[in-house]
N, C-alpha and C positions, 0 to 999 in steps of 0.2 A: 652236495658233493662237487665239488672242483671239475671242471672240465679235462679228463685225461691226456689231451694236447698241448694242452696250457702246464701242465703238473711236468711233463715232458721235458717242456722248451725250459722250464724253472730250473730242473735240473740241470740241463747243458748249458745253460747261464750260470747257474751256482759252479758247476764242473771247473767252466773257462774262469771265470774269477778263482775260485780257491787255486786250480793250480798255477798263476799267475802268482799266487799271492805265497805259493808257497816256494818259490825263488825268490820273494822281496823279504819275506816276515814282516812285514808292515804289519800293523794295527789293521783292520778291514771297515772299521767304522773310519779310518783317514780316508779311506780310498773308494770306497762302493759309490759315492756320486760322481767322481774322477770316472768310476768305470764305466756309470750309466751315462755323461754323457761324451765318451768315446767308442762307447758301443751302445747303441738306443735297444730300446727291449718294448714287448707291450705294455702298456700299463699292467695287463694281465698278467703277466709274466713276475713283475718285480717282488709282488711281495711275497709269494711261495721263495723265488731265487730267495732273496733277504734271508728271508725265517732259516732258509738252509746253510746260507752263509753262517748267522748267528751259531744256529746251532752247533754247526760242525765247528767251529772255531772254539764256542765254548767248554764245545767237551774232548776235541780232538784229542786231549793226553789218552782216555778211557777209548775211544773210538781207534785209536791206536794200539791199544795196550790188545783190545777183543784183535785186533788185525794178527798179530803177533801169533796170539794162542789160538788162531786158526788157519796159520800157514803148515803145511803138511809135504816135508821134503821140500822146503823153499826158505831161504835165508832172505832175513829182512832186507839187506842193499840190492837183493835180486827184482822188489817188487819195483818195477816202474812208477814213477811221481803220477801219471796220467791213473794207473790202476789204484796207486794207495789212495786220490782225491775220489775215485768212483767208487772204492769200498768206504769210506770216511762218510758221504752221502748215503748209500745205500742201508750199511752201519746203525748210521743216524735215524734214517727213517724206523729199522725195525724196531730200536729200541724204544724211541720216545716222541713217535706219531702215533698216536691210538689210529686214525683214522686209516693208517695205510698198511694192510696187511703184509707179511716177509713176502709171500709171494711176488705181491706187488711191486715190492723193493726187489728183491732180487731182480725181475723178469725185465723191470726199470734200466739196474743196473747194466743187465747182458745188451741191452740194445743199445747202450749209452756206448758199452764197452765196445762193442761193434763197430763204430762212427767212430771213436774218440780214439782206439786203443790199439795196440798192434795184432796181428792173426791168431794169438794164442790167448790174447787179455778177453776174451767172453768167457772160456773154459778156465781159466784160473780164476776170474769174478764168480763164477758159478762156484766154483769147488769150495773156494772160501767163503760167501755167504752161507751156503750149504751146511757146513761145518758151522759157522753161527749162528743157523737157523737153530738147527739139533740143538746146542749146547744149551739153547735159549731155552728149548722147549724143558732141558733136563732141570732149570735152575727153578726153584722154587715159586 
């Protein structure tokens, strides 16, 4: 099992790139060694960051679409770019990381949101993952 600090730091590496990336729309395979070496990382660090990059990129439409159907009295131009790349991460993780429970993702997310996000972005990241935890649990 991964070291919890390192799985951490992967995240707000993966965070700062994606939402970077999602005012260029660039390709991410152009840019991720642009990125590593203008921002150095552990070696520890890289390849969980990577894997979430990949991930979230590849499935962003679906990671998206789940965002959507579980905003609750919030319109989509409301959600901040910083919150929609920490739900997109978070997202990612519960669906198609076996090894990392919602929990995890979620509890992930709230503290990312914290650092990252403005005074109201932990309690909107919760209420939304929340509602995809549920929905998760209800789907076959």
């Amino acid at each position: 099992m991964p070291n919890p600090r390192t799985r951490r730091g992967s995240r707000e590496r993966a965070l700062q790139f994606l939402f970077g990336l999602d005012f260029t729309g660039y390709a991410w395979e152009d840019e991720i060694e642009d990125y590593w070496a203008h921002f150095p990382a552990r070696d520890s660090v890289k390849p969980y960051a990577e894997h979430l990059i990949r991930g979230v990129c590849e499935h962003q439409e679906a990671l998206d679409k789940r965002v959507l159907d579980c905003l609750d009295k919030w319109t989509p131009d409301r959600v901040g770019r910083i919150e929609r790349v920490i739900l997109r991460i978070a997202l990612y993780e519960m669906l198609y990381e076996q090894d990392v429970p919602a929990s995890v993702a979620i509890n992930e997310a709230i503290e990312i949101a914290k650092a990252f996000g403005s005074d109201e972005a932990p309690r909107f990241v919760n209420g939304v993952l929340d509602r995809a935890r549920r929905s998760l649990e209800d789907e076959p």
